[in-house]
C-alpha positions, 0 to 999 in steps of 0.5 A: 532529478526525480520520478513517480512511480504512478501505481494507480495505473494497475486496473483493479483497485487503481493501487500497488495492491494490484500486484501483491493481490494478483501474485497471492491469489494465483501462487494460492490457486497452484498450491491448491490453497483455495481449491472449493473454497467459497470464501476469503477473509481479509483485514484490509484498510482499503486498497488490497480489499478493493482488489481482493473483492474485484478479482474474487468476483472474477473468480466467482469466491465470496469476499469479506473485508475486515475494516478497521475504524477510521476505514473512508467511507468511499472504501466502504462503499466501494466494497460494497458496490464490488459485493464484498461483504464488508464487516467493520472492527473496533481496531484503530489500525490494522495491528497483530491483534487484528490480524490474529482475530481475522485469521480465526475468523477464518477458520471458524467460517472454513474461508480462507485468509491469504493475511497480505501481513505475513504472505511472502508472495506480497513481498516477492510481487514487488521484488520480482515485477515492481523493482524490475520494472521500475529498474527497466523503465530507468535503464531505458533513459540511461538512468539507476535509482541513488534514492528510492522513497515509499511508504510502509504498510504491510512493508511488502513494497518497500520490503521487496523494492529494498532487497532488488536494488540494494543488491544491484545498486545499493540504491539508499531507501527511504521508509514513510510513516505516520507520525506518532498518534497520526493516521494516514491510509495505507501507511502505518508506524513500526509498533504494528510490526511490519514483516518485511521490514525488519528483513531489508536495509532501509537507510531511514524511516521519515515521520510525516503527519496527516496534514502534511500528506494531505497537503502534499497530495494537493500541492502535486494536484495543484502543479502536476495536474496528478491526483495522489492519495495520502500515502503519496502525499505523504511520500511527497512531503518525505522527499521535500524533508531529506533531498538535500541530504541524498542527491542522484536521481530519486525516485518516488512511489506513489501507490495510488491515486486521491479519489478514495480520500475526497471526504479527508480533502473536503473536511481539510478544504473546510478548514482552510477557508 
């Protein structure tokens, strides 16, 4: 048996984001970490960005995004229309050099940078509401998580779903990067060096390439009626490689939803006719 975890339902970027970009922001304020500052710098390749800018608006803090290249452009605009300043690297990924460059970035201009790379109030977000959820929501039919499968970004997610139900149900967890040389948005491969990752039990890491993360998005389309985006396509195709390995009830996450990618679906449908 197996579930999604739909995370798209979080209002602001329609993504997990929500979650560590709520808990970053408020855990600043009552440090008093961004009292009478008039700006936030922030690498981002989407969806913590879309997030940030949203709820610096309801703060009234200026916003720019730091964007690496191959950034959609429906992320860009999206940005832009929330009235983030957007500002686009030479990066390719989102790597420690890139981080480094924002965060001087940051103290050139006097802004602040919550950096979601290295923030524990990331990983404690999904450690203390998402995993709790998650197990809250199983418990109400009866059931626990033996497989729990998701993608690696920041690995706050991951990082803090991990260390929940190792703890309660050592619960297996499966890790979702890009294959060597691929891009899928939201998830990136171990040499970027996330955090949070080297700090849990993860019992395997799967490789999937974009193709298949777009394939699996549209093969969930196609059978559910649900519009996923790549990292959960990606999550997706993962599953279909290792459920005969790990039986039980699985559970998927499933971190945002395809509007964002419509340019990759529409060049992937070109070439397929």
């Amino acid at each position: 048996m197996y579930f999604a975890k739909l995370e798209f339902f979080n209002p602001f970027s329609r993504s997990i984001k929500d979650r560590a970009v709520f808990n970053m922001l408020m855990k600043a304020i009552e440090r008093g970490d961004i009292n009478g500052v008039r700006r936030l710098f922030e690498a981002t390749s989407g969806n913590v960005g879309i997030s940030l800018a949203a709820l610096s608006d309801v703060l009234r803090i200026g916003f720019r995004a730091y964007l690496p290249k191959p950034t959609p452009m429906t992320t860009q605009i999206l940005l832009k229309v929330l009235g983030a300043e957007v500002v686009m690297t030479d990066f390719e990924v989102i790597d420690p050099d890139m981080v480094k460059y924002v965060i001087e970035e940051a103290k050139k201009a006097g802004a602040v940078n919550l950096n979601q790379f290295e923030n524990d109030d990331n990983f404690d977000a999904h450690y203390r509401f998402t995993a709790r959820e998650i197990d809250e929501q199983l418990k109400s039919i009866g059931k626990r998580p033996d497989v729990i499968i998701a993608g690696i970004g920041t690995s706050g997610h991951i990082g803090g779903i991990a260390k929940y139900f190792k703890e309660r149900y050592n619960t297996k967890v499966i890790g979702v990067v890009p294959a060597k040389s691929e891009k899928i948005p939201g998830i990136k491969r171990l040499e970027t060096k996330p955090k949070w990752f080297f700090k849990v039990e993860i019992d395997e890491v799967i490789e999937i390439t974009q193709r298949e993360a777009i394939e699996g998005s549209i093969q969930v389309a196609r059978k559910e009626g649900l519009l996923i985006g790549l990292s959960s396509g990606a999550v997706v195709k993962a599953f279909e490689k290792i459920h005969d390995k790990y039986l039980g009830t699985t559970v998927l996450i499933f971190p945002d939803d395809g509007f964002k990618y419509v340019e990759v679906f529409e060049k992937y449908l070109s070439e397929v006719r």
